[in-house]
N, C-alpha and C positions, 0 to 999 in steps of 0.2 A: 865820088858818084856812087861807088857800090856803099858807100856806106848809110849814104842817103835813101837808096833803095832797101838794104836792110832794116831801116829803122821805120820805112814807112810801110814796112812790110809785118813787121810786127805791131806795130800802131793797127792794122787793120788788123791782125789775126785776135789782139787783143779786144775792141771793139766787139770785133765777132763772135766772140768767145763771151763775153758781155750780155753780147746780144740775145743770145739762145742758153744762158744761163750756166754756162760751164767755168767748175777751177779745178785746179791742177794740183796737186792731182787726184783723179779722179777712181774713185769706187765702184766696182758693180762687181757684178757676177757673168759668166760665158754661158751661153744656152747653147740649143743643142747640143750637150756633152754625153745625151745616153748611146749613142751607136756604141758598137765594139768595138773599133778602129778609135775610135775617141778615148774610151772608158782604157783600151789598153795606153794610149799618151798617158793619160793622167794620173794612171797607175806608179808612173816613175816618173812622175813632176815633183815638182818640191817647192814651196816656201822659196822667192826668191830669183826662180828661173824667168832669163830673158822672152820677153815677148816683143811681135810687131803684130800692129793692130792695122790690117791692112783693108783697103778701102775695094771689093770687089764684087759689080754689081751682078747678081745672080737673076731666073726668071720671076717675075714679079714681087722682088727686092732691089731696086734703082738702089739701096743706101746700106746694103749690105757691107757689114763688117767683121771678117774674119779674124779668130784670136789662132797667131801661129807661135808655136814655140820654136827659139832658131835654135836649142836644144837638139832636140829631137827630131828639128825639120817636120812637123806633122801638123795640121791643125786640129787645134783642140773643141772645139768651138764658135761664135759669133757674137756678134753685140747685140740686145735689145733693140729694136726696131726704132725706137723713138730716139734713144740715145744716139744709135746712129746715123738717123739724119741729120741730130741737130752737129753732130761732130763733121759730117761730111758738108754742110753747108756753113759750116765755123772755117772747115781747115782746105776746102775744095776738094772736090773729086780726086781719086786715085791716092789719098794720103796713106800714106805709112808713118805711124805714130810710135814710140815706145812705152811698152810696159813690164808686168813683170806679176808673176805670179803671187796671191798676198796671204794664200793659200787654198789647199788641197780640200775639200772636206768632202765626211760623207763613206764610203767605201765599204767594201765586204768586212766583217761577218754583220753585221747590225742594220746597214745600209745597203739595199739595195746597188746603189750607184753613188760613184766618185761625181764633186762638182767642184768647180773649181772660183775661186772667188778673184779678182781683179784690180790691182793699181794700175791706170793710166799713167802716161806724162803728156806733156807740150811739146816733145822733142823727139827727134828722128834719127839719133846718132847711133844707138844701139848693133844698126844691122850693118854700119860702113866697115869694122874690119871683114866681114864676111864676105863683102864682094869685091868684084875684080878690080885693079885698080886703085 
C-alpha cells in the first residue's frame, strides 16, 4: 500500500514538474543577496555548501522561496518570483527542497557585492540528519 502511494506520488510530482517546465537539476541564481546580514553569509560560502530551498509565504509574496544555508544556519537569499511559483505549484506548499551552492561569485575588491549562483535538486533529504529524530 505504501508503496503504491509512493509511486503515484511521484507519478504526479513528475507530471507536475512537466507541467510548469522544470528539470532536475535545476540552475539559477538567489536574489536578494545585497543586505549586510546576507553579503556577510556569503562571504564564507563556498562552492558546494548544502542548501534547503524552503517554501515561506511572506507579504505579498504567496510563492516565496527562501535559499537557507544549513551551513551556517542563515539565509542567503530567495528564488525568482516566477520560478517559484511554478516550483511551489509543482511540489505544493510548504516544500523544502535540496540544493547546494554551484558558486560564489562577484565580491570585494572589483565587485561591489558577493552573489551567489544555484543547483536545485527533486529531493528533500539533505536536512533529516539535522533534525530531531
Amino acid at each position: 500500500n505504501m508503496n503504491i502511494h509512493a509511486f503515484f506520488r511521484k507519478l504526479v510530482l513528475r507530471f507536475g514538474c512537466r507541467k510548469y517546465g522544470l528539470s532536475f537539476p535545476l540552475y539559477c541564481k538567489a536574489h536578494g543577496v545585497k543586505t549586510p546580514n546576507r553579503q556577510g553569509a556569503l562571504a564564507q560560502s563556498r562552492a558546494g555548501d548544502e542548501l534547503q530551498l524552503v517554501h515561506v509565504p511572506a507579504a505579498g509574496y504567496p510563492f516565496n522561496i527562501y535559499v537557507y544555508s544549513i551551513g551556517l544556519n542563515r539565509i542567503l537569499g530567495y528564488l525568482d518570483a516566477r520560478l517559484a511559483e511554478k516550483l511551489v505549484r509543482a511540489f505544493g506548499a510548504g516544500l523544502c527542497l535540496d540544493g547546494e551552492i554551484a558558486g560564489v561569485t562577484g565580491g570585494p575588491p572589483e565587485y561591489k557585492y558577493f552573489g551567489c549562483n544555484l543547483r536545485i535538486f527533486d529531493t528533500k533529504t539533505m536536512m533529516l540528519p539535522y533534525l530531531d529524530g
